[in-house]
N, C-alpha and C positions, 0 to 999 in steps of 0.2 A: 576829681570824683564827679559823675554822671548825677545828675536828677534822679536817678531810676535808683540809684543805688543807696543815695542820701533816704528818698522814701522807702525803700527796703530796712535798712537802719534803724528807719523811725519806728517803722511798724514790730520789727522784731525788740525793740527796747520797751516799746509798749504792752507784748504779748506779755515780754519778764516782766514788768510792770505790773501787770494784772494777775501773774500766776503768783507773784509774790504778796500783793493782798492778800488772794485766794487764800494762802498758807493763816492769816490772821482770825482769829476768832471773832464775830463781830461784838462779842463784847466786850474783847480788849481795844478796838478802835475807836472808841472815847474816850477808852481810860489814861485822866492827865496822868504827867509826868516823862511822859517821853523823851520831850525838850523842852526842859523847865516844865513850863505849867501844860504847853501843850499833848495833844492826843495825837495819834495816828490820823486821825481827821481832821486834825486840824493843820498838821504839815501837810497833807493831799490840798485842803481848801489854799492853803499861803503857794505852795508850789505852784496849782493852779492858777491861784488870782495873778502872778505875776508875766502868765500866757498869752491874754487880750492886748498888752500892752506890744509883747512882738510883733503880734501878728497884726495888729493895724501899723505898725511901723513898715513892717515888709509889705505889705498891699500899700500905704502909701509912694514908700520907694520905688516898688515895681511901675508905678501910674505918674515917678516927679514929680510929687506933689509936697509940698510942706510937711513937718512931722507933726503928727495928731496929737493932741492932748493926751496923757495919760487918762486912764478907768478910773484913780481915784482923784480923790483934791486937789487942785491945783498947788495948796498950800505945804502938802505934804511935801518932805524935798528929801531926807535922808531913809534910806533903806530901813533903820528901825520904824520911823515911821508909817511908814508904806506897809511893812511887813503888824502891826499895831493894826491897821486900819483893815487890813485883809482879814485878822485875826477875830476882831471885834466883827464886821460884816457877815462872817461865816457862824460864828459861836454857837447862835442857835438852831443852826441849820442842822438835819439829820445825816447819819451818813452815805443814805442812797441819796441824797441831794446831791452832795459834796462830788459824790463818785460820775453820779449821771452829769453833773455841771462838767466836771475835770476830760470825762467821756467823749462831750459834745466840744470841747474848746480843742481835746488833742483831732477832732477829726475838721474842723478850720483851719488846725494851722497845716495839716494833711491838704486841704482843698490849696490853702495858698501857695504851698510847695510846688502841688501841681500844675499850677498857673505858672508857675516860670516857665521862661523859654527853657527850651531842652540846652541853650548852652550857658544858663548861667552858671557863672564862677562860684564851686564849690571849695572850698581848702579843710585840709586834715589839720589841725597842729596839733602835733605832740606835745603832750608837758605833762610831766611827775607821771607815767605809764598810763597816763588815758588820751585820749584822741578825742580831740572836739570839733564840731564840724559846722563851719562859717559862711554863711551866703552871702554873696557880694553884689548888691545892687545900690546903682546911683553912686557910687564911690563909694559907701559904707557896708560895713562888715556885719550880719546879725547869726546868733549863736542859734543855731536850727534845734540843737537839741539840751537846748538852755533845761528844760523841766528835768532833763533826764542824767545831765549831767549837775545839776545841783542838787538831785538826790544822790547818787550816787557818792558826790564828794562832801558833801555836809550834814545828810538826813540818814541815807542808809546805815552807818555804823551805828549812831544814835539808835535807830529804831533795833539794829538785829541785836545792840547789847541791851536795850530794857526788853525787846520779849525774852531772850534769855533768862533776864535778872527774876521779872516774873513768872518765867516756867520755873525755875528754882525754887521760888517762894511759892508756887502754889504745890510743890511735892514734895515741901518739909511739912515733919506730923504737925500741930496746931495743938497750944494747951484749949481748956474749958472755954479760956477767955478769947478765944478764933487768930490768938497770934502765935506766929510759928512756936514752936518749942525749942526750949533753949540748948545746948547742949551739955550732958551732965559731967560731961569726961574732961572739963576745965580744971 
């Protein structure tokens, strides 16, 4: 795969990206329960936060240099926590925050793509019918479109089956007391 075509890729997984917020009410995108306690905004903020971390990996790679510290604590080590510590960081944050931060960090890792030489090693690998797409600098391998395939594979069914679950409950009639009504033909 070309440089040229990897950022085509990106850019096009980012337009669905955005037209599939688009489709989201913003008041459903606080509303917990998504995943577990999480909102819509708060898998954008987690997806997000874990972007910085590529991309100073790959601009170190690119330069031979040592790998950088990760964005959070050093002390943090396991994925729950990491994903805990992103979760906490964001909480109060709005969701044009969340969105404009996510905005700003996918066109970084857009600049540092662009900064590869035109031949660096891109790989497709297939697995379970998605294609994931790997840059190859200084001997290691980094997932270019990590944000977009860990939505896809762990966030998206989550999110399209609770808007579902809540379009449903919000066009069952409602007794006095503002909870759906029961049904009487039990």
């Amino acid at each position: 795969m070309k440089k040229s075509e990897l950022l085509n890729w990106l850019q096009e997984e980012y337009q669905q990206w955005e037209a599939f917020l688009d489709q989201i009410s913003p008041t459903r995108m606080d509303q917990p329960g998504v995943n577990g306690p999480w909102s819509i905004k708060d898998i954008v903020a987690h997806l997000t936060g874990w972007q910085p971390r590529l991309i100073t990996r790959l601009q170190a790679a690119q330069r031979s240099e040592p790998e950088p510290p990760p964005p959070w604590p050093a002390h943090l080590q396991s994925e729950d926590e990491i994903n805990a510590w992103i979760y906490e960081s964001n909480r109060g944050r709005s969701m044009r925050e969340v969105l404009d931060e996510s905005h700003q960090v996918f066109q970084q890792l857009l600049t540092v793509i662009e900064g590869l030489p035109e031949d660096v090693r891109i790989e497709q690998m297939h697995q379970g019918g998605r294609v994931y797409h790997l840059v190859w600098l200084d001997g290691q391998r980094f997932p270019a479109g990590e944000f977009f395939d860990h939505f896809h594979d762990d966030h998206e069914p989550d999110i399209r089956a609770w808007l579902a679950r809540v379009e449903k409950q919000s066009l069952q009639p409602t007794t006095q007391s503002g909870s759906p009504q029961e049904s009487q033909n039990e």
